[in-house]
C-alpha positions as CSV (number, residue, x, y, z in Angstrom):
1,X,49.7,-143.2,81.7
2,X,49.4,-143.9,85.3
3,X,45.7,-145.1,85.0
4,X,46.7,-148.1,82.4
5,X,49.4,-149.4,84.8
6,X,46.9,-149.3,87.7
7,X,48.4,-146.9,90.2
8,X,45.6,-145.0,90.6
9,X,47.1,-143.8,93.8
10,X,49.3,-141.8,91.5
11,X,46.8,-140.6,89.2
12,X,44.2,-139.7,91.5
13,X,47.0,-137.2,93.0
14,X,48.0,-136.3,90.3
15,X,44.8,-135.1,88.9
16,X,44.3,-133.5,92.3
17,X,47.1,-131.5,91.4
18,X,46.2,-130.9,88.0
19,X,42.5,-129.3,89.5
20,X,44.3,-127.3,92.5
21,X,46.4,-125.0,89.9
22,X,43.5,-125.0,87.2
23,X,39.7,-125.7,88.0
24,X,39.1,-125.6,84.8
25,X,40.9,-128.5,83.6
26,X,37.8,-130.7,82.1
27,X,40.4,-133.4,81.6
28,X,41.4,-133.4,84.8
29,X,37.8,-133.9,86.2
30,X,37.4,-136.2,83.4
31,X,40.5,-138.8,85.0
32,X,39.4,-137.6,88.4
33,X,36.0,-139.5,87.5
34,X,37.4,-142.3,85.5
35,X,39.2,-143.3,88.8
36,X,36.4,-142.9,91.4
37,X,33.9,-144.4,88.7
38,X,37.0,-147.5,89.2
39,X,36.8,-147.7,92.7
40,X,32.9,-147.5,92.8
41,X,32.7,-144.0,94.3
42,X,29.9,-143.4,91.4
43,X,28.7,-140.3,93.4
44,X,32.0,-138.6,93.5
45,X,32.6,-139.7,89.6
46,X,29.1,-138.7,88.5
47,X,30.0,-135.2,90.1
48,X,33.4,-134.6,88.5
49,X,32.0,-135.8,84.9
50,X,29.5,-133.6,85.6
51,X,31.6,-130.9,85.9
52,X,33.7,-131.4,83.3
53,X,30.4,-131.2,81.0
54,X,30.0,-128.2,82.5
55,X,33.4,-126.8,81.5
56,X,33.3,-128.1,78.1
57,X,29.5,-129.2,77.1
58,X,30.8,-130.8,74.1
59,X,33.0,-133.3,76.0
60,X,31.8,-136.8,74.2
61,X,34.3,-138.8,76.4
62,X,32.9,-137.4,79.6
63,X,29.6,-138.1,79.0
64,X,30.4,-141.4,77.8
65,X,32.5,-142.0,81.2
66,X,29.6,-140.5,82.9
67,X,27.1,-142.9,81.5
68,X,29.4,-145.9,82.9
69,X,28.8,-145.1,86.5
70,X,25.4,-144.3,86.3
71,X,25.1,-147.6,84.7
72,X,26.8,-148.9,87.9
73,X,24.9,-147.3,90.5
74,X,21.7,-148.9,88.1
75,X,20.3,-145.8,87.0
76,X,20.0,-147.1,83.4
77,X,18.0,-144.2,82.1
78,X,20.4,-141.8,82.9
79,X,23.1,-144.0,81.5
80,X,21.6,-144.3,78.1
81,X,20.7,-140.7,77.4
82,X,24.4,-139.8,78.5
83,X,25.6,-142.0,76.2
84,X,23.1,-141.0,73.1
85,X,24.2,-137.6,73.7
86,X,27.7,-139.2,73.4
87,X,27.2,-140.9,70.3
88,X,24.9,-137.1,69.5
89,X,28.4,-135.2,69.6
90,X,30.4,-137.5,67.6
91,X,31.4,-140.6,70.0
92,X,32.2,-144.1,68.8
């Protein structure tokens, strides 16, 4: 919601919140990453994608979001094979 009206202030806090009471929220790291991938902190996207792929190793979103900020930090190896992998578990 808050991430399609741009306030990623908002979201980003409220994701924050989201992880402090469950660690184990793969959505969570998933928006977590969308909105660092958004304001070019691909490190710190790259790592919560990461660990949302962890949670849920089936996660086609996340490693679709994840190949978008490799792509941006020009690593356009790892970008592709996240998003074959993407389109590999079902992704459009």
């Amino acid at each position: 919601i808050w991430m399609g009206r741009h306030e990623d202030v908002a979201a980003l806090r409220a994701f924050e919140k989201a992880l402090s009471l469950d660690h184990g929220n793969p959505f969570a790291y998933l928006g977590r990453g969308g909105i660092r991938t958004s304001r070019a902190d691909y490190d710190g996207a790259i790592a919560d994608l990461s660990h949302a792929i962890k949670l849920q190793p089936d996660f086609a979103t996340a490693y679709n979001a994840r190949s978008q900020a490799w792509e941006a930090k020009g690593n356009h190896k790892r970008a592709e094979a996240d998003r074959k992998k993407a389109l590999s578990l079902g992704a459009k």
